[in-house]
C-alpha positions as CSV (number, residue, x, y, z in Angstrom):
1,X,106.7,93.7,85.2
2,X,108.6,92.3,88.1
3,X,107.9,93.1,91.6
4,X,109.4,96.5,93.1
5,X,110.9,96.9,96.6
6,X,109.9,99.7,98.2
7,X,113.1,101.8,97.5
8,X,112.8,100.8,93.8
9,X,109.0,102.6,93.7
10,X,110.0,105.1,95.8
11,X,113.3,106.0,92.8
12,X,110.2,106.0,90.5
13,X,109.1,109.6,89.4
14,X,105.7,110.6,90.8
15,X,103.6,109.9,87.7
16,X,105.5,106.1,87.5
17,X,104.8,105.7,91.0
18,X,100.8,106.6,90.4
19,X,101.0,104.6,87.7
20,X,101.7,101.9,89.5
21,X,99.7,102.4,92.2
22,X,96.0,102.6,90.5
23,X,97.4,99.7,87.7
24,X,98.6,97.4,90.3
25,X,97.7,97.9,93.6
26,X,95.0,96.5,95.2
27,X,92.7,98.8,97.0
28,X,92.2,97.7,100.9
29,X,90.6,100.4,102.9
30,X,89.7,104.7,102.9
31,X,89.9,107.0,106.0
32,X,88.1,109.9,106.5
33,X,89.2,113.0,108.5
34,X,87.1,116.5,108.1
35,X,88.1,117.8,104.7
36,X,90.8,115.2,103.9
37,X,90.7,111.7,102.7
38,X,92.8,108.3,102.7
39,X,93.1,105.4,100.9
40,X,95.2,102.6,101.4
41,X,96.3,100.4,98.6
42,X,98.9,97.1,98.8
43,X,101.3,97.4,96.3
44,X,103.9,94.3,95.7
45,X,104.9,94.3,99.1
46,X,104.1,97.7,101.1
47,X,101.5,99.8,101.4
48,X,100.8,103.1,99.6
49,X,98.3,106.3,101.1
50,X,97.3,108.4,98.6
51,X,95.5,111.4,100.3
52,X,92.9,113.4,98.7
53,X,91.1,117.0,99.3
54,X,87.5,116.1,99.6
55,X,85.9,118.9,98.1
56,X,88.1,119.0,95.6
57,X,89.0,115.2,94.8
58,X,92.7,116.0,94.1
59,X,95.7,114.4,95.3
60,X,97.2,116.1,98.1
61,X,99.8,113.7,98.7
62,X,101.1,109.7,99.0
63,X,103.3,108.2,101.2
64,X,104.8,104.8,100.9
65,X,105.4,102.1,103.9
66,X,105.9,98.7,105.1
67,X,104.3,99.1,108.8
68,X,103.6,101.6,111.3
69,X,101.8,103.9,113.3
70,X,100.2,104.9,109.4
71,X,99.2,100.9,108.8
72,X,97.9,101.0,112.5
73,X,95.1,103.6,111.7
74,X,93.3,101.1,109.7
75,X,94.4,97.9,111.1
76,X,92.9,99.5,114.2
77,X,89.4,99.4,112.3
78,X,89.6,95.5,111.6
């Protein structure tokens, strides 16, 4: 498969876009904050967070980016 920009993923339905996210990205980093949790994964060229409910392990939400204040809260870790 050829690489997707960011507004071609982001076209993708939600299942497509978790399917490309746990076949192809590459996982880089989690985040943990009270009850929630965040993991970062590089996809092609952007990043995806996919957050989770802790105590339930279900996806609460994703969001896709190329930088910012969201790629800062790790990078800030480094």
């Amino acid at each position: 498969m050829k690489d997707l920009s960011l507004y071609e993923f982001l076209s993708l339905s939600d299942q497509e876009q978790y399917d490309e996210i746990f076949q192809r990205g590459d996982y880089l980093d989690i985040s943990i904050e009270g009850e929630k949790r965040f993991v970062l994964y590089a996809l092609y060229r952007f990043f995806v967070e996919v957050e989770y409910k802790s105590s339930t392990n279900k996806i609460v939400h994703k969001r896709a980016f190329i930088t910012g204040d969201l790629l800062d809260k790790y990078s800030s870790e480094i």
